[in-house]
C-alpha positions as CSV (number, residue, x, y, z in Angstrom):
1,X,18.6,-6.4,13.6
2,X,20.3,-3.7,11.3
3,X,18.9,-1.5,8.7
4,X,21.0,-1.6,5.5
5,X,21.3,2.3,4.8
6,X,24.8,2.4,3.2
7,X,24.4,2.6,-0.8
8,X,27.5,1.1,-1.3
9,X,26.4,-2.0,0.9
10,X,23.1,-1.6,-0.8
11,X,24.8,-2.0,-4.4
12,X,26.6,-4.7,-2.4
13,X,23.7,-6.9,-1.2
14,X,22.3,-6.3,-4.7
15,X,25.4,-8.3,-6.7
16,X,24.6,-10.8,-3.4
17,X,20.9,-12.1,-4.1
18,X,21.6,-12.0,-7.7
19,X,23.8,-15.7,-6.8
20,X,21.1,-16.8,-4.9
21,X,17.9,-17.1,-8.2
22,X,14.8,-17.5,-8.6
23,X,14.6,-17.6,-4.6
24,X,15.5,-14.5,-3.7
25,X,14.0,-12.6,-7.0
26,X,11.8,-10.6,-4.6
27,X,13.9,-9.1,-2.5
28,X,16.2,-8.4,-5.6
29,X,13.4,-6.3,-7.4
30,X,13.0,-4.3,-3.7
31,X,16.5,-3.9,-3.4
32,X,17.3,-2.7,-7.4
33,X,14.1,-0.2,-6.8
34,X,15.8,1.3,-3.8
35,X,19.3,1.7,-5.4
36,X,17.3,3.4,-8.4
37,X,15.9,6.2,-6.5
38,X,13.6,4.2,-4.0
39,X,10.5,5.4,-5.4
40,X,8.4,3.4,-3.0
41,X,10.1,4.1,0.2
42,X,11.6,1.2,1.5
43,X,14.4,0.3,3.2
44,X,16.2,-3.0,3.8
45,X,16.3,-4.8,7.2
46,X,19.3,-7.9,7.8
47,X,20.1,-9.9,10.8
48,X,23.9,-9.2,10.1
49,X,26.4,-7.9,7.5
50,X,28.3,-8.8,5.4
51,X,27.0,-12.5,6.1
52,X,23.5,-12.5,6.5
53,X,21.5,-15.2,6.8
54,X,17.9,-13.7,6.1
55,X,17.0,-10.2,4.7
56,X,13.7,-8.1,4.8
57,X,12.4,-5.5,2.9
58,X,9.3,-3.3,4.2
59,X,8.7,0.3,4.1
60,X,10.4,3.4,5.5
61,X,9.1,3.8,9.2
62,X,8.7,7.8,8.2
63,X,6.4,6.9,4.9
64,X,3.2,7.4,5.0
65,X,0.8,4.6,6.0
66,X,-2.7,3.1,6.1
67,X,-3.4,0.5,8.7
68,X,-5.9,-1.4,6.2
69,X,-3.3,-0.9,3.2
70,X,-2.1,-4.4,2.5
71,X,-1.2,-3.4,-0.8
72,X,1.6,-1.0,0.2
73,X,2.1,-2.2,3.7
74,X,4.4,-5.2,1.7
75,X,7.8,-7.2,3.2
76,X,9.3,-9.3,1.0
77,X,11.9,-11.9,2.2
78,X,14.3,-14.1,1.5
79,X,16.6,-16.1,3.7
80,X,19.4,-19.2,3.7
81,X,18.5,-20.5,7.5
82,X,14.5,-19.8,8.0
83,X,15.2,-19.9,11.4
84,X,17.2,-16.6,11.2
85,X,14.4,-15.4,9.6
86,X,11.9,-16.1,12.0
87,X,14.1,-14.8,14.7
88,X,14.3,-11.8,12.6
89,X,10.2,-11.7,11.9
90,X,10.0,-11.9,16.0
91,X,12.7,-9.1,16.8
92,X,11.2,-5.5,17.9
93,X,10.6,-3.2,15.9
94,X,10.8,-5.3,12.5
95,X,7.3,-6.0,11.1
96,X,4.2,-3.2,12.4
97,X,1.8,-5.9,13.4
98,X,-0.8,-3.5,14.5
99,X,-1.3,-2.9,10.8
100,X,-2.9,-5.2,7.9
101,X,0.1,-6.1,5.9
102,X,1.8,-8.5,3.3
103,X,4.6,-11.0,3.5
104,X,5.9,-12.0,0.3
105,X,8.7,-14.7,-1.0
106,X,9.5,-17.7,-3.0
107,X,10.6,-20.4,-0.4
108,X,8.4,-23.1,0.7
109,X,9.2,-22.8,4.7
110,X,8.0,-18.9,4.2
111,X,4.5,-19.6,5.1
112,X,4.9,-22.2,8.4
113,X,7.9,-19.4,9.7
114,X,5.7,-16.3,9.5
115,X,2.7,-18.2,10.7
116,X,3.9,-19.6,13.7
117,X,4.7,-15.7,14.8
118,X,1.5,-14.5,13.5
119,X,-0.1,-17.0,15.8
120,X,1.6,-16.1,19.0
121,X,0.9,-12.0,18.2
122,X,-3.2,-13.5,17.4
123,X,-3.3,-12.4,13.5
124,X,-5.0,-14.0,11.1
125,X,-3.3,-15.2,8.0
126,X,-4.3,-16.1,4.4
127,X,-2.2,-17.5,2.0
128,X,-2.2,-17.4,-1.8
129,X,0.3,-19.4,-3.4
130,X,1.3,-19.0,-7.2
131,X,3.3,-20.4,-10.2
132,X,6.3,-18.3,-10.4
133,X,7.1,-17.2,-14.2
134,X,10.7,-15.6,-15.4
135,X,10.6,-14.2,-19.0
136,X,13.6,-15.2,-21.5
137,X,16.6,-12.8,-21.8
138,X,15.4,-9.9,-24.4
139,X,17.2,-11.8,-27.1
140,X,15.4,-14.4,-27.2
141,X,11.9,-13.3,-26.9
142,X,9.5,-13.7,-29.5
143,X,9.8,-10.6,-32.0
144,X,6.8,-8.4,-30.9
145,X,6.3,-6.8,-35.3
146,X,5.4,-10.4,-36.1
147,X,2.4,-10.4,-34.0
148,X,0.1,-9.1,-36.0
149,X,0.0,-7.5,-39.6
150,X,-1.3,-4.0,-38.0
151,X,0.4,-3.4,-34.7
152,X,-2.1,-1.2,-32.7
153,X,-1.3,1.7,-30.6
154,X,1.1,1.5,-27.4
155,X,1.8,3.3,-24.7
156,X,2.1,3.6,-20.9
157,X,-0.2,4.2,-18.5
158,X,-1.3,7.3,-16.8
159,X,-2.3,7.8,-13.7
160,X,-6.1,9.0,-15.1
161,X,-6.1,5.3,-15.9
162,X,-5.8,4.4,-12.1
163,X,-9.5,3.9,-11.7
164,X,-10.2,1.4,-14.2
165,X,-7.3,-0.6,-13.0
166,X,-8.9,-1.2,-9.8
167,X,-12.7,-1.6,-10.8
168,X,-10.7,-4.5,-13.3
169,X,-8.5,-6.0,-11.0
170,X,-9.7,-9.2,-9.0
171,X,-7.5,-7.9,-6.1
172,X,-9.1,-4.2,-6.4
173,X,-12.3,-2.0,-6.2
174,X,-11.3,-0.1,-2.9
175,X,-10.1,2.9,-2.3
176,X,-6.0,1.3,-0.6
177,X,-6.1,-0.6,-4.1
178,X,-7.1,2.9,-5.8
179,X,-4.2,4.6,-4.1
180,X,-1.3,1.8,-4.9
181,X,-2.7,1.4,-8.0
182,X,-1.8,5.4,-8.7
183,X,1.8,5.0,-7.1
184,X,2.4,2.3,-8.8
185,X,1.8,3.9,-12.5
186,X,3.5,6.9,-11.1
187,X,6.6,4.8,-9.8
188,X,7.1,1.5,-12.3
189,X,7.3,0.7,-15.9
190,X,3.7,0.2,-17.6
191,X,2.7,-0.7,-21.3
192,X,-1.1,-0.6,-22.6
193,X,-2.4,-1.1,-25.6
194,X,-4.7,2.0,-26.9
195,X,-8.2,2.4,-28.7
196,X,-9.0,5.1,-31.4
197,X,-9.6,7.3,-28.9
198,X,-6.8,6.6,-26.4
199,X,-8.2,4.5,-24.1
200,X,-6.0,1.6,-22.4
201,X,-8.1,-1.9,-24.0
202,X,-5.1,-4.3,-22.4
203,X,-2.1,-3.5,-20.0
204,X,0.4,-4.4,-17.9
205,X,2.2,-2.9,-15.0
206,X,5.0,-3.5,-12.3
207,X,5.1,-3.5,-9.0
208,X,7.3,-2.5,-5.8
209,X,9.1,-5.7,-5.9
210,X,9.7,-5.2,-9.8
211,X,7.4,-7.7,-10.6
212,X,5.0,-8.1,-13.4
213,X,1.4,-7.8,-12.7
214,X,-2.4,-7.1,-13.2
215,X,-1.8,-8.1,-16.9
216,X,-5.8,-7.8,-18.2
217,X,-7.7,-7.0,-21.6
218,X,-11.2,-6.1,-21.8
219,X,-13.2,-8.5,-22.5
220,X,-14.5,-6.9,-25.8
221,X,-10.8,-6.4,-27.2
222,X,-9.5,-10.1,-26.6
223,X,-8.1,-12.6,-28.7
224,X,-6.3,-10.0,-30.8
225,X,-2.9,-10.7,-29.2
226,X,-3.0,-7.5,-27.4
227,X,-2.1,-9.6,-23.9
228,X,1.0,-11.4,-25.5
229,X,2.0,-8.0,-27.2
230,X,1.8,-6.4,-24.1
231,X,3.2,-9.1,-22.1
232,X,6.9,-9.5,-24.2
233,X,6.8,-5.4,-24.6
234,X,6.6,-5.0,-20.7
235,X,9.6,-7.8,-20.7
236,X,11.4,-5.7,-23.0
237,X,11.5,-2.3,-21.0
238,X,12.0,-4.0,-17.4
239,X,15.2,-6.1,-19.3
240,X,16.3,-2.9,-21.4
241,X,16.7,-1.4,-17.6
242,X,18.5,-4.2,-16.3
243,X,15.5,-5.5,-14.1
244,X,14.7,-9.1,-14.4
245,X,10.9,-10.1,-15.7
246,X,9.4,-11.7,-13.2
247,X,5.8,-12.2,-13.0
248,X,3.2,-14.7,-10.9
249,X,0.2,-16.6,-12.2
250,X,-3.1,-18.8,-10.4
251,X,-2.7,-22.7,-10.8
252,X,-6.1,-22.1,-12.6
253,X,-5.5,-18.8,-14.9
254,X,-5.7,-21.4,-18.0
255,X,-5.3,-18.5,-20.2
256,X,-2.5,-17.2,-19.0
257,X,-0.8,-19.7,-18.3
258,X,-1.0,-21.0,-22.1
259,X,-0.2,-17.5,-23.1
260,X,3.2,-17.7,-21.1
261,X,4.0,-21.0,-22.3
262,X,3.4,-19.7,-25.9
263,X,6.4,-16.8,-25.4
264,X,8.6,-19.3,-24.3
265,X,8.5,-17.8,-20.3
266,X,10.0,-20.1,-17.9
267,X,8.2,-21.8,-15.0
268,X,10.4,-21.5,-11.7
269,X,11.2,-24.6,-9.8
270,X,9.6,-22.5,-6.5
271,X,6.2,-21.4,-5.6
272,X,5.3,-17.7,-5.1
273,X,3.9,-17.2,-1.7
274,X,1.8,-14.0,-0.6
275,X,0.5,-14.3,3.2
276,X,-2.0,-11.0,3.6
277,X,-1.7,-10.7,8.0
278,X,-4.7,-9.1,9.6
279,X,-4.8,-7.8,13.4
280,X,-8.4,-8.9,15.0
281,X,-9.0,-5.3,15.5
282,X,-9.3,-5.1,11.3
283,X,-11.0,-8.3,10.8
284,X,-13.9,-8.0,8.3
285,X,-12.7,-5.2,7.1
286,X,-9.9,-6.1,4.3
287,X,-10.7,-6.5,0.9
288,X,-8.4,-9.8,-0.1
């Protein structure tokens, strides 16, 4: 095992994944986050260097933690031989696994690997699995002044907006989701659409592994085209800052996923997998 705290190797590993797209686009977003400033606090975890043969992110071992946080408690992974990784994912010290946590990635063997050592540590593991959705370069996206003939107020989100993020999210209403929810806004790029009186109506926001998500309009405020507006205008700032737009959708969001195919967004040939891990001490008490 070796932690990657060099930023030269760090801008290194970066240039690295980029060759390996669309499976190693989670890792990538980690890794770009933490050569920007590491807002989130995470560090980078290899079997070897230079040639590696799986890589990890998780969080800093001296951030601050809540055993029942799955929502910051987050790895993402990405490896060429998934048997390196799961000799990585069984090494000391690697993964906390007295904690509820998340494994995240876009290969198909991710889920088998990290179960079979979930089994022998007795966690319990539920898997979500999701199209994975890459936006067109900026050039190319629809322009966002032709979407309707009286563009409505935008802007970014504030961390006073935290709370109606999480009562709106299908993933929130507790108070872990409350908490990433705030250091995400804090952290990330965001873009809402606002009412008369400033309130967010429709948003977007990104996450630690630079990916696009809780995208949501209020049910009063749709089919305006604040979602597709908000959508290629969140694309827009993550490019204009040299991230890639990456996002994730259910195989039954009907909506969104004919929204996406109406910008033109590209459906990857790979799955996005999220595996939430719970101890049996915690069991019963995660919202999923």
């Amino acid at each position: 095992m070796l932690v990657l705290n060099c930023s030269t190797k760090l801008l290194t590993l970066e240039k690295m994944l980029k060759c390996h797209f669309p499976e190693s686009l989670k890792v990538y977003g980690a890794v770009m986050n933490i050569n920007r400033g590491n807002p989130f606090q995470k560090e980078v975890i290899l079997d070897s260097w230079p040639d590696f043969k799986a890589v990890i992110t998780r969080r800093q071992k001296e951030a601050e933690t809540d055993n029942l946080d799955h929502y910051t408690n987050a790895y993402a992974v990405f490896y060429k031989d998934v048997r390196a990784y799961q000799r990585l994912l069984e090494t000391r010290d690697v993964i906390n696994w007295n904690q509820v946590f998340q494994i995240q990635g876009l290969q198909s063997e991710l889920y088998d690997a990290s179960k079979a050592v979930a089994d022998s540590k007795q966690l319990d593991v539920k898997l979500t699995s999701f199209k994975a959705v890459h936006f067109s370069p900026v050039s190319t996206l629809p322009d966002t002044s032709l979407l309707m003939s009286s563009p409505p107020r935008l802007a970014y989100l504030s961390i006073a907006d935290a709370d109606l993020l999480n009562r709106t999210w299908s993933r929130g209403g507790n108070e872990q989701c409350l908490r990433y929810l705030t250091n995400l806004i804090s952290c990330f790029p965001s873009v809402c659409v606002c009412d008369e009186k400033g309130h967010p109506v429709s948003w977007a926001i990104t996450d630690q592994f630079a990916t696009m998500c809780h995208g949501y309009t209020l049910p009063e405020h749709r089919r305006k085209g604040y979602s597709r507006l908000v959508a290629l205008t969140l694309a827009r700032k993550l490019q204009s800052r040299g991230f890639p737009s990456q996002g994730n959708v259910l195989d039954d969001n009907a909506a969104s996923i004919s929204l996406l195919k109406s910008i033109h967004a590209e459906f990857l040939p790979c799955r996005f997998h999220r595996l939430i891990l719970i101890p049996a001490i915690f069991s019963g008490q995660v919202y999923l």
